[in-house]
C-alpha positions in Angstrom: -0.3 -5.3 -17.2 0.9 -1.9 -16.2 4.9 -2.1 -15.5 6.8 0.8 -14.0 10.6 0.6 -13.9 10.9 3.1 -11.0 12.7 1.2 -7.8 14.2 4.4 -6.5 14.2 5.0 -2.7 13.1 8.3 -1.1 15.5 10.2 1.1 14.8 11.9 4.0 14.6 15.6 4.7 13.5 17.3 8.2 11.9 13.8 9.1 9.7 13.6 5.7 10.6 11.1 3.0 10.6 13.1 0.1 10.4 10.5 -3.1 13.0 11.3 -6.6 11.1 13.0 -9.2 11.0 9.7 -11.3 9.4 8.4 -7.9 6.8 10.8 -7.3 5.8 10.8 -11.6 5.6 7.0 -10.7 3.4 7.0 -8.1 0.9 9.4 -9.6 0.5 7.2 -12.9 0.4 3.9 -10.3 -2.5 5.7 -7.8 -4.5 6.9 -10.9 -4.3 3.2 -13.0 -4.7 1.7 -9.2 -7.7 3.8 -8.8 -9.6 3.1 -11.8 -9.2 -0.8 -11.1 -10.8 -0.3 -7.8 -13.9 1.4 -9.1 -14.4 -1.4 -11.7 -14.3 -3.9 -8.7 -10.6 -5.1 -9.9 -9.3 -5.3 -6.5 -8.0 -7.9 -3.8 -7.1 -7.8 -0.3 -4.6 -10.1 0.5 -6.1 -11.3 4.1 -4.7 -15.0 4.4 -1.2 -13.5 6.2 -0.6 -13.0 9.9 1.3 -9.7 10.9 4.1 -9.3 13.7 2.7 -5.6 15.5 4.5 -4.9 18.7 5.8 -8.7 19.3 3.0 -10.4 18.4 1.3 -11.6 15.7 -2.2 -10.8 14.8 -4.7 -11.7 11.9 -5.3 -8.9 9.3 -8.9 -8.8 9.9 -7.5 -8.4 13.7 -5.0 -5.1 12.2 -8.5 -3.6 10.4 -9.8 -3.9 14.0 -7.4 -2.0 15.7 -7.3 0.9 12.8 -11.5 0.7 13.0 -12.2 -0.8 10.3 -15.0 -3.5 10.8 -15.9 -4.8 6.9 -12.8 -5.7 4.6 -14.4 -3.4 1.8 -14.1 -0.7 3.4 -10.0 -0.4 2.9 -10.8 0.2 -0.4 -12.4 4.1 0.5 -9.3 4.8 2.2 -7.2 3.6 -0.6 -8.9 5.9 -2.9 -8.3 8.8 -1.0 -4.6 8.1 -1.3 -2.0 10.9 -2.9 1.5 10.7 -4.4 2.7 13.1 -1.4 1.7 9.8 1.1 4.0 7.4 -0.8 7.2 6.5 1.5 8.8 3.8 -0.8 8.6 2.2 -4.1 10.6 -1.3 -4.3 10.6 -4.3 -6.1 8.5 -7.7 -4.7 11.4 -10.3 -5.3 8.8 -12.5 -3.1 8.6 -15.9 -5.2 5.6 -17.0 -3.3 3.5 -14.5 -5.0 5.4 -14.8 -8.1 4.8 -11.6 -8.7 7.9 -9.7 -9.5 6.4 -6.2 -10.0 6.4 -2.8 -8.7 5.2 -2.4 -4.4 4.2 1.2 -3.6 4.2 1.9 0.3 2.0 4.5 1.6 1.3 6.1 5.2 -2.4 7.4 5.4 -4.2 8.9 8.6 -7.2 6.3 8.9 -9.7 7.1 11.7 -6.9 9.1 13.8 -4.3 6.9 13.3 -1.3 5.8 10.8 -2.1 3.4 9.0 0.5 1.5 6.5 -0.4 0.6 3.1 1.6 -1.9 0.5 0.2 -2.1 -3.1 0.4 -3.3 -6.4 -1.1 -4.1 -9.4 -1.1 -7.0 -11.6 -3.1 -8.9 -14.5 -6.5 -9.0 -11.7 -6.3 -5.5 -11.4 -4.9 -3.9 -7.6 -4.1 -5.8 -4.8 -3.5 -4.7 -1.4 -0.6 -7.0 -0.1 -0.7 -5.0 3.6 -3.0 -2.7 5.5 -2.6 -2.3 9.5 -1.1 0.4 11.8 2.0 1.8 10.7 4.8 1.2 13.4 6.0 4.4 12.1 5.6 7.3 15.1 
């Protein structure tokens, strides 16, 4: 499994999050591995959590919805066309329920018109896409 050691915030700068240099180097390597899994079919979509959007909380397959998304699969287009320069964060998953303990890379991406927000990782089954709904960033 890939490991990246990079847990660096970005800072902000005239309303843009501009990642560290280690960041941005990071990400590029991540996308590029996270890319290749996807095109072999080593991919998963986590879809079993319910997600708090404006007070309330909604199924993911009811966040693809909203973002116009009607097929699962189809998040995995959008996360191809992904680039470094769309990465907002890179932190750690301390989450012990996934027992994962590795690298999450946090993207905003203009799906259909709007922002959508995008959490990845990867681990031994290849890329797995933790969150994908409409970013509650303006």
């Amino acid at each position: 499994m890939l490991q990246f050691e990079c847990v660096l915030l970005g800072y902000v700068e005239g309303g843009n999050i501009l990642l560290s240099t280690l960041d941005a180097k990071s990400t590029e390597l991540f996308l590029k591995t996270c890319k290749k899994e996807i095109r072999r079919g080593n991919c998963i979509f986590i879809d079993y959590r319910r997600i708090n959007m404006d007070g309330s909380k909604i199924t993911t397959r009811q966040a693809l919805v909203d973002l116009g998304i009607m097929k699962k699969s189809q998040i995995w287009d959008y996360i191809l066309e992904l680039t470094p320069d769309e990465c907002i964060r890179v932190s750690r998953d301390y989450d012990s329920k996934r027992d994962m303990n590795s690298e999450m890379f946090e993207f905003i991406h203009l799906v259909k018109g709007h922002k959508a927000y995008i959490k990845l990782t990867i681990n031994e089954k290849g890329t797995v896409c933790l969150s994908f709904h409409k970013s509650k960033r303006a």
